[in-house]
N, C-alpha and C positions, 0 to 999 in steps of 0.2 A: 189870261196868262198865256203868254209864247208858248208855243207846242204843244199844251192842251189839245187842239182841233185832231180827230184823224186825218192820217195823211191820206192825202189825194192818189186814186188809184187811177193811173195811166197808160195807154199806148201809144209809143213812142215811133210814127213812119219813121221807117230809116234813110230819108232824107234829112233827118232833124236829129238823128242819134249820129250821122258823117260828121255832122255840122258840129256838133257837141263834143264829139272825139276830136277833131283835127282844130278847130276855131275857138275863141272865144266868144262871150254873146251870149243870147237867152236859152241855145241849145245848151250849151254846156250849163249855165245856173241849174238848170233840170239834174242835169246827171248828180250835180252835185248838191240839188234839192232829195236825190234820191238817195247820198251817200248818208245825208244827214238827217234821214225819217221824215224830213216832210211831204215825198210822196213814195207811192208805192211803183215800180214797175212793171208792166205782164211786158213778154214776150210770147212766142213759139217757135216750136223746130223751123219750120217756114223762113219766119223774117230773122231770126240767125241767120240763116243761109242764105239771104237776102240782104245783107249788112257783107258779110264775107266775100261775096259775089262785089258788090259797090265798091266796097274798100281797092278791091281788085283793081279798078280802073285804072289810067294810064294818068289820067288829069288827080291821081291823091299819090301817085307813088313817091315823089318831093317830100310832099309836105309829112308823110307819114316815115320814111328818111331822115327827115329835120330832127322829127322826136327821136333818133334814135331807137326806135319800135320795130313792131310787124303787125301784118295784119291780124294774123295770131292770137299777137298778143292784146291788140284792142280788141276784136271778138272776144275774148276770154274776160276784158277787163270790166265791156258792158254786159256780158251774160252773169259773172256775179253779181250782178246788181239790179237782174233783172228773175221776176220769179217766171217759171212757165206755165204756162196751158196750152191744153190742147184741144183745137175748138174740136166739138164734135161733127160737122160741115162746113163748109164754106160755099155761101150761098151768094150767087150771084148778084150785086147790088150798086158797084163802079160800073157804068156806061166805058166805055173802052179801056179799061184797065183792072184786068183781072188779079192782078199783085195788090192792087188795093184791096180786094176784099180779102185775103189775108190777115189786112191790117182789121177791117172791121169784123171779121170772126172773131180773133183774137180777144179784141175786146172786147164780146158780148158774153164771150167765156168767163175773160177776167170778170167781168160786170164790174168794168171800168166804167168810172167818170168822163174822163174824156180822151178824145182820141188827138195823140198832137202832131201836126204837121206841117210842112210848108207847102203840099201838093195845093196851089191854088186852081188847079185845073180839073182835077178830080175828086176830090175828097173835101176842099172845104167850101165848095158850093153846095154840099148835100145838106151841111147844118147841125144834121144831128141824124141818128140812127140807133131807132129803141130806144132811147132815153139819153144817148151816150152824146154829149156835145163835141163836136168836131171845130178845133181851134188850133191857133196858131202857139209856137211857143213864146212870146212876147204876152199872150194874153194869159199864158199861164203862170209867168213869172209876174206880173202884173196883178193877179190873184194869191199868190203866196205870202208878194208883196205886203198885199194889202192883207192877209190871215196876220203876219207879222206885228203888224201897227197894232193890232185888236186888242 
């Protein structure tokens, strides 16, 4: 039976939550996998302010325009939708990119499923971390997918 299964519990790099706010695509199915319980969100204080900061840039101020929006307002839009924690450390475990591990705190807090990204350079060479599989969001829409069919 559809929706029976728990929802999947997630952390979303916020290269994959820009992508989901401003584009359409497998980022966005997430956000709105998440409006409609089939998965769960973790964020923290950190990658809020790490989304806020990105929105910032010069290369989204267009397309965030287009919607008629603010950065604001999309902070605001994915934080209801997202629950928090707060890791208790952040233990060094990205090779040159310390804002990843953020993302992998986060998740071991939430004792998320899995961690989703599109950093193919840091974060989804490592595979997995504690149990927590490191995937793309194609692969996780590709899994709901298929929860769906079941």
């Amino acid at each position: 039976m559809p929706g029976s299964a728990q929802p999947l519990r997630l952390v979303v790099d916020t290269n994959v939550v820009v992508a989901g706010l401003l584009w359409t695509g497998p980022p966005r199915r997430l956000l709105q996998a998440a409006i409609d319980g089939e998965v769960e969100l973790f964020s923290s204080a950190v990658l809020l302010d790490e989304l806020a900061h990105t929105l910032g840039y010069s290369k989204f101020t267009k397309r965030i325009e287009s919607f008629g929006t603010s950065i604001a307002a999309l902070v605001a839009q994915y934080t209801a939708l997202v629950s928090l924690v707060a890791p208790a450390s952040v233990p060094r475990v990205v090779a040159n990119d310390a804002d990843d591990d953020h993302v992998i705190a986060a998740a071991v807090a939430a004792r998320a499923e899995l961690i989703v990204t599109g950093d193919r350079k840091h974060l989804l060479p490592i595979g997995t971390h504690q149990g927590i599989a490191i995937v793309t969001a194609r692969e996780v829409v590709d899994r709901l997918d298929a929860r769906l069919k079941t």
